[in-house]
N, CA and C atoms as a LAMMPS dump frame, in Angstrom:
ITEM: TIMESTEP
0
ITEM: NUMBER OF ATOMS
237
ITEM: BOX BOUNDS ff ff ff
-5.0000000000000000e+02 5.0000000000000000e+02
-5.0000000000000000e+02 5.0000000000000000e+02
-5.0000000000000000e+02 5.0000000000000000e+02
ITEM: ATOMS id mol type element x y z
1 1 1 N -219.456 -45.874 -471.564
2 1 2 C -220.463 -44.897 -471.177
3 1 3 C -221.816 -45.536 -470.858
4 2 1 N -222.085 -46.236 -471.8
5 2 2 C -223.697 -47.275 -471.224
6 2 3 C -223.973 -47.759 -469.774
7 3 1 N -222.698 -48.153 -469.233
8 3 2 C -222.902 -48.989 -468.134
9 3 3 C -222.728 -47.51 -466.866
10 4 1 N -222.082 -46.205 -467.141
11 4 2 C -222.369 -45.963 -466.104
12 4 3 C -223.914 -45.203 -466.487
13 5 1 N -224.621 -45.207 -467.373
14 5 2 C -225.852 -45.002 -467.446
15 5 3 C -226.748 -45.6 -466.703
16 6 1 N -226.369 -47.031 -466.375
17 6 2 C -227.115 -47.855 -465.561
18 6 3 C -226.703 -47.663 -464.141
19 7 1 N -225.631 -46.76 -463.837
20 7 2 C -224.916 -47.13 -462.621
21 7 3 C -225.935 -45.952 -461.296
22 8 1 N -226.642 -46.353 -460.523
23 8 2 C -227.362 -45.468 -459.651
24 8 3 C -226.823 -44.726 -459.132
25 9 1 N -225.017 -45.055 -458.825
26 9 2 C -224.42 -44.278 -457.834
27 9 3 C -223.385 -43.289 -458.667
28 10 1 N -223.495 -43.849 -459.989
29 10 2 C -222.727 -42.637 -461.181
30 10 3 C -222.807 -41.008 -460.722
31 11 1 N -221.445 -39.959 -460.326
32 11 2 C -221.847 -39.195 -460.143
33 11 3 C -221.937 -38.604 -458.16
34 12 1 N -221.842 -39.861 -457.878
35 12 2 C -222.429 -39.688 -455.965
36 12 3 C -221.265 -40.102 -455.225
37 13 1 N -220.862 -39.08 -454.505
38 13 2 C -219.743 -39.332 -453.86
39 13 3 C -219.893 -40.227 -452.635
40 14 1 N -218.926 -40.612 -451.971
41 14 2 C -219.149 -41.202 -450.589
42 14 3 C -219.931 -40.144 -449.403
43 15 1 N -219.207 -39.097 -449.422
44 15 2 C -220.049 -38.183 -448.295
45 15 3 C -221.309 -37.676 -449.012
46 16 1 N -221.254 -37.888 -450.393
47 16 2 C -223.29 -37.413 -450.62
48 16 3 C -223.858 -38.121 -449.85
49 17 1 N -223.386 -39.639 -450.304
50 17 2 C -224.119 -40.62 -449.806
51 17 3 C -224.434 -40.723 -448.31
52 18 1 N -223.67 -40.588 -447.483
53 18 2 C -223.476 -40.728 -445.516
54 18 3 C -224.375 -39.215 -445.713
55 19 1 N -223.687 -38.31 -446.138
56 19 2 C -224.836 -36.904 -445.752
57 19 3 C -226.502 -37.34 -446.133
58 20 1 N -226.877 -38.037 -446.987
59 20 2 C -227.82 -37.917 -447.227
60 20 3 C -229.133 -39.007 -446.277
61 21 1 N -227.835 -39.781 -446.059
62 21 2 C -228.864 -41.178 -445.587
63 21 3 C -228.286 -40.494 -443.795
64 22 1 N -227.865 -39.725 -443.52
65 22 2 C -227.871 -39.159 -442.172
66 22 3 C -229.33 -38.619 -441.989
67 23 1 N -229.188 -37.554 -443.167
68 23 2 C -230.285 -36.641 -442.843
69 23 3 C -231.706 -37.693 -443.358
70 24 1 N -231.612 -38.233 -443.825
71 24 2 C -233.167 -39.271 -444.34
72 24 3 C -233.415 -40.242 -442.877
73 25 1 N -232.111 -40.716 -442.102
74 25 2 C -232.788 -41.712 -441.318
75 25 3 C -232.389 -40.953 -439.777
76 26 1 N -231.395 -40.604 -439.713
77 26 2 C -230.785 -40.13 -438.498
78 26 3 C -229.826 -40.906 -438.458
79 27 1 N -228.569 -40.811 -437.496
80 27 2 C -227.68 -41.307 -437.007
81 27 3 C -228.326 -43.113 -436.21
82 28 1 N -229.283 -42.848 -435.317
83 28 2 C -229.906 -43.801 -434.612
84 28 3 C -230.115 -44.956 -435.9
85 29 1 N -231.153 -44.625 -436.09
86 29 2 C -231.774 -45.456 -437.298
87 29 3 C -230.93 -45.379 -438.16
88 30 1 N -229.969 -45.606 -438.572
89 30 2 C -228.664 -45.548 -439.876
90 30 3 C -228.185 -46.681 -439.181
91 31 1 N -227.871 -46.16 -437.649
92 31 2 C -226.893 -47.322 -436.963
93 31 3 C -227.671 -48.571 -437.096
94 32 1 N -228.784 -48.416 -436.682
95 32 2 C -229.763 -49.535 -436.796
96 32 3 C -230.074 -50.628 -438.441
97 33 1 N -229.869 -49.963 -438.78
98 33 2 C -229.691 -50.9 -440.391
99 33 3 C -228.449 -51.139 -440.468
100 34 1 N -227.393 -50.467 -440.245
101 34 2 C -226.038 -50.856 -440.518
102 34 3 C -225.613 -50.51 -439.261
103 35 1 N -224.904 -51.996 -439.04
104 35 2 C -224.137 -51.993 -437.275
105 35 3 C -223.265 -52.302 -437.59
106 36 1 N -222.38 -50.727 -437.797
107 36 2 C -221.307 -50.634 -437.592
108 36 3 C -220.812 -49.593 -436.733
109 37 1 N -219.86 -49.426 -435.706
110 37 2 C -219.803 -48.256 -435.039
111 37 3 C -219.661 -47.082 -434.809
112 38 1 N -219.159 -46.807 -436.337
113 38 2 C -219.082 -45.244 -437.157
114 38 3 C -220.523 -44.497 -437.306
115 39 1 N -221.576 -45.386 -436.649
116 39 2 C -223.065 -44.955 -436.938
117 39 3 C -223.168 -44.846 -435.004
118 40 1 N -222.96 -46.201 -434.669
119 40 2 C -223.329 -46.462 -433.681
120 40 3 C -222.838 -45.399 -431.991
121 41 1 N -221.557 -45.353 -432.327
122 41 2 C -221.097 -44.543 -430.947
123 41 3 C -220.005 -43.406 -431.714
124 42 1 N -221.136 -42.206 -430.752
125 42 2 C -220.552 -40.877 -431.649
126 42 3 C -220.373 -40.425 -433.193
127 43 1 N -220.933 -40.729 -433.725
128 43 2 C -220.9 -41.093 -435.451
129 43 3 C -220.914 -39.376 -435.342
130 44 1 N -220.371 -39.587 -436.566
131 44 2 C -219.878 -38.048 -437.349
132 44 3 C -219.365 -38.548 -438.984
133 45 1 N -220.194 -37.667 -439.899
134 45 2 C -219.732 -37.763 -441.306
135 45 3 C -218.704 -38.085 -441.183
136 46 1 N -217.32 -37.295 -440.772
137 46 2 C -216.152 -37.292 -440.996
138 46 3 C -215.561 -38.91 -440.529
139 47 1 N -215.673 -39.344 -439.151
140 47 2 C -215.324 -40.554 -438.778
141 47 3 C -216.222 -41.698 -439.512
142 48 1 N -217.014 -41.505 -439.861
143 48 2 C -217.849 -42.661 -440.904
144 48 3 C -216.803 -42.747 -442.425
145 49 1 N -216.768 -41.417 -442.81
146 49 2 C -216.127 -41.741 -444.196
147 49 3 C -214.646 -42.196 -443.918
148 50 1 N -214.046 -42.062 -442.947
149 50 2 C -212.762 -42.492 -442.918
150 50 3 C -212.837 -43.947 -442.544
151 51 1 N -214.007 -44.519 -442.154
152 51 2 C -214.064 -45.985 -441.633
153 51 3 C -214.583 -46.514 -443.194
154 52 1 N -215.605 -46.261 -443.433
155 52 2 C -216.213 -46.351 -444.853
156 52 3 C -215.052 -46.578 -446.165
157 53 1 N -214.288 -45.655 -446.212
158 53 2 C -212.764 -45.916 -447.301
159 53 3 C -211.821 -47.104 -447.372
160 54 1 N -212.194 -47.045 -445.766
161 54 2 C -210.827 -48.878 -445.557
162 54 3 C -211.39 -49.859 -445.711
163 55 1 N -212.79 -49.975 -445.541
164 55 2 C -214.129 -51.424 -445.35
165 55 3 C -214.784 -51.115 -446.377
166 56 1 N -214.183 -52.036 -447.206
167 56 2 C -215.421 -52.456 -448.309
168 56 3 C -216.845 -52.945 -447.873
169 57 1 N -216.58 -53.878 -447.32
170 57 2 C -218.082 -53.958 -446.974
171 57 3 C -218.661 -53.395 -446.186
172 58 1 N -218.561 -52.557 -445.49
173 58 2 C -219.056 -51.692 -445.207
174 58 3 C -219.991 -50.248 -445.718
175 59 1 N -218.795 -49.979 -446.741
176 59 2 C -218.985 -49.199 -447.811
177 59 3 C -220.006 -49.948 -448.721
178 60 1 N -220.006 -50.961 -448.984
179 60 2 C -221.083 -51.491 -449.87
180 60 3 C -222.66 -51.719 -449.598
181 61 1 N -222.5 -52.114 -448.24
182 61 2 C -223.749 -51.709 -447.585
183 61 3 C -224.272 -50.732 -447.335
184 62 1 N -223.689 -49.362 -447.443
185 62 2 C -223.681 -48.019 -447.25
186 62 3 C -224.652 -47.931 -448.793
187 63 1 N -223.882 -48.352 -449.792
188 63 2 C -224.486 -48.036 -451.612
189 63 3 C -225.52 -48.854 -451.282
190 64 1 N -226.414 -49.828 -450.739
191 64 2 C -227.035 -50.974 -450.96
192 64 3 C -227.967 -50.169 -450.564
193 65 1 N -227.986 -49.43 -449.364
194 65 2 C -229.216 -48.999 -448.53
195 65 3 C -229.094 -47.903 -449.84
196 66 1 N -228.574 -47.058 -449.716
197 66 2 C -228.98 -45.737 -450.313
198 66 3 C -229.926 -46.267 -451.678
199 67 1 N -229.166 -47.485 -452.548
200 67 2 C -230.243 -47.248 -453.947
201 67 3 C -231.183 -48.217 -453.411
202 68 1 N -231.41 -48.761 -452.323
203 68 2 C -232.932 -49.744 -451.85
204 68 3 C -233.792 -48.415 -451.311
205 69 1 N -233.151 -47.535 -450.799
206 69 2 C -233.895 -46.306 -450.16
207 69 3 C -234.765 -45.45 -451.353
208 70 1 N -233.628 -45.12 -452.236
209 70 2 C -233.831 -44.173 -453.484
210 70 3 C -235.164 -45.047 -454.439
211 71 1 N -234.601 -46.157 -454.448
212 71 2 C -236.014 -47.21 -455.107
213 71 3 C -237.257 -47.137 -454.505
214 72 1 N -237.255 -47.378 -453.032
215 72 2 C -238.344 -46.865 -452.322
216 72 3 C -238.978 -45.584 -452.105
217 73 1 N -238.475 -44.719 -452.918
218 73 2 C -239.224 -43.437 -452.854
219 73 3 C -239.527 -42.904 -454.234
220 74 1 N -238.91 -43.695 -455.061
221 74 2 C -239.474 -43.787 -456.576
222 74 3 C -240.482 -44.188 -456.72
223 75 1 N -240.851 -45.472 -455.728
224 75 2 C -242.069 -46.443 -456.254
225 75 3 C -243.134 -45.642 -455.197
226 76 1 N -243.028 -44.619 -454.199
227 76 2 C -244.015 -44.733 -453.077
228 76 3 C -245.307 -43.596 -454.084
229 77 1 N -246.135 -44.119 -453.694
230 77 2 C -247.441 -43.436 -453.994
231 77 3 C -247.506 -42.378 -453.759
232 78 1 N -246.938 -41.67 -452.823
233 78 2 C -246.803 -40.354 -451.774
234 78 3 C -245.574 -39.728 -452.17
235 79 1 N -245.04 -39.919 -453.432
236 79 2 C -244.157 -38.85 -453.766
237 79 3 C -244.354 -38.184 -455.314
């Protein structure tokens, strides 16, 4: 139980995650941090999470941005 106390993504599904960092950056700018083509041409939740499930790394870069994002709006002065 401790460790998923520490865990940022404890709790957060894969499509929270793509829904959320859709609506925070856009499709454009999503693709643009992560170039991959599930962002890049025609992106849709649905075809992202099915690319996202087979690619780990992909998927990991997906968790990387979201808790570098979530950190950055913890620390911003303006929230």
């Amino acid at each position: 139980m401790e460790k998923q106390r520490n865990n940022p993504l404890h709790g957060i599904t894969l499509k929270m995650l793509v829904n959320w960092l859709q609506d925070y950056y856009g499709w454009e700018a999503l693709g643009e941090r992560i170039k991959i083509r599930c962002f890049n041409s025609d992106p849709s939740v649905k075809s992202s999470l099915k690319f996202l499930r087979k690619t780990d790394w992909a998927r990991k870069k997906v968790e990387d941005l979201y808790i570098s994002t979530q950190k950055d709006i913890e620390e911003s002065p303006y929230t």
